[in-house]
Phi, psi and omega in degrees: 000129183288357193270334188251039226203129164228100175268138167286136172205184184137190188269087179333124155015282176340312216278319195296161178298320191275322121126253186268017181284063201261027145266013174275158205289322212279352179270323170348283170352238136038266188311296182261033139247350144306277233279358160282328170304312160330266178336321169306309200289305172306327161290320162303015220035046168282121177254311181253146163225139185273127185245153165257349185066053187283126142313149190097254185299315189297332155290289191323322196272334157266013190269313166288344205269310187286337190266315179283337178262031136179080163249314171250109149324329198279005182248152217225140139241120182246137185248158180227116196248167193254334186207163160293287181315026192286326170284358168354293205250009180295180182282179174319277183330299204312291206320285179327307167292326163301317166325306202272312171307312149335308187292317212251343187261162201281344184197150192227097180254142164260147152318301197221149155273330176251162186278156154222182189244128195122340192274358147305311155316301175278343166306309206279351169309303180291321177301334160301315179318293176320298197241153189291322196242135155244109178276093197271130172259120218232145174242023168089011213241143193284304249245147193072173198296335148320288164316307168278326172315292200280000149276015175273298161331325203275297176303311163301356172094013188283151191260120201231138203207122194249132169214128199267145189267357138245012159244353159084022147311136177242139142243151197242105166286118184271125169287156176312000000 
């Protein structure tokens, strides 16, 4: 059932002010005011959260999925991936943190075995698919993969919950 089901979208490193620096304080922040939302979402009962595994958010947030789960057993992560190869060409670190969330999740779906162009679009599709709630970490920019997940979410009817990553505003969207 998608309603106790949560996907994750948010912004690759690039986008952010600290860009790959994630000893800079504001992404520290960052990093521990997602895992509040996140708690927040597990308190409501949300149990499975969906990751696309993207470097930046999509990783920071199953990284969190995995540490609250475990003090609750009952939480799921599931990755829905666009290719095999997608972490290929990150640095060492990124590549190693992803590896180990791959190790760690209850479930791994590929889009694709080979990359195509669009299977990011159909990665971020399912993800929607997948869950009742989309947690965006969104800075409001019309253009990228972000931006559409979350008007993809908004059409589809999704309860949608927007947190902009530098000033830390949630706003909580009500499906139609």
């Amino acid at each position: 059932m998608v309603n106790n089901c949560c996907a994750f979208t948010g912004h690759r490193p690039h986008k952010l002010p600290w860009r790959f620096n994630e000893a800079d304080s504001r992404c520290l922040a960052l990093k521990a005011a997602l895992a509040e939302q996140i708690t927040q979402i597990v308190d409501a009962g949300v149990t499975d959260f969906y990751s696309g595994g993207a470097d930046g958010v999509d990783c920071w947030a199953a990284l969190t999925v995995l540490e609250l789960r475990e003090k609750n057993p009952a939480l799921r992560l599931h990755l829905i991936l666009p290719h095999k190869r997608q972490a290929d060409k990150w640095s060492d670190s990124a590549q190693e943190q992803y590896h180990s969330i791959l190790k760690q999740a209850d479930s791994i779906e590929y889009v694709s075995h080979e990359y195509y162009d669009g299977c990011m679009l159909d990665r971020n599709h399912r993800l929607v698919e997948s869950a009742g709630v989309l947690l965006a970490v969104y800075n409001g920019e019309r253009r990228g993969g972000t931006a559409a997940t979350v008007r993809y979410a908004r059409k589809a009817g999704r309860k949608v919950i927007i947190f902009d990553p530098i000033s830390f505003a949630v706003i909580r969207e009500r499906r139609e």
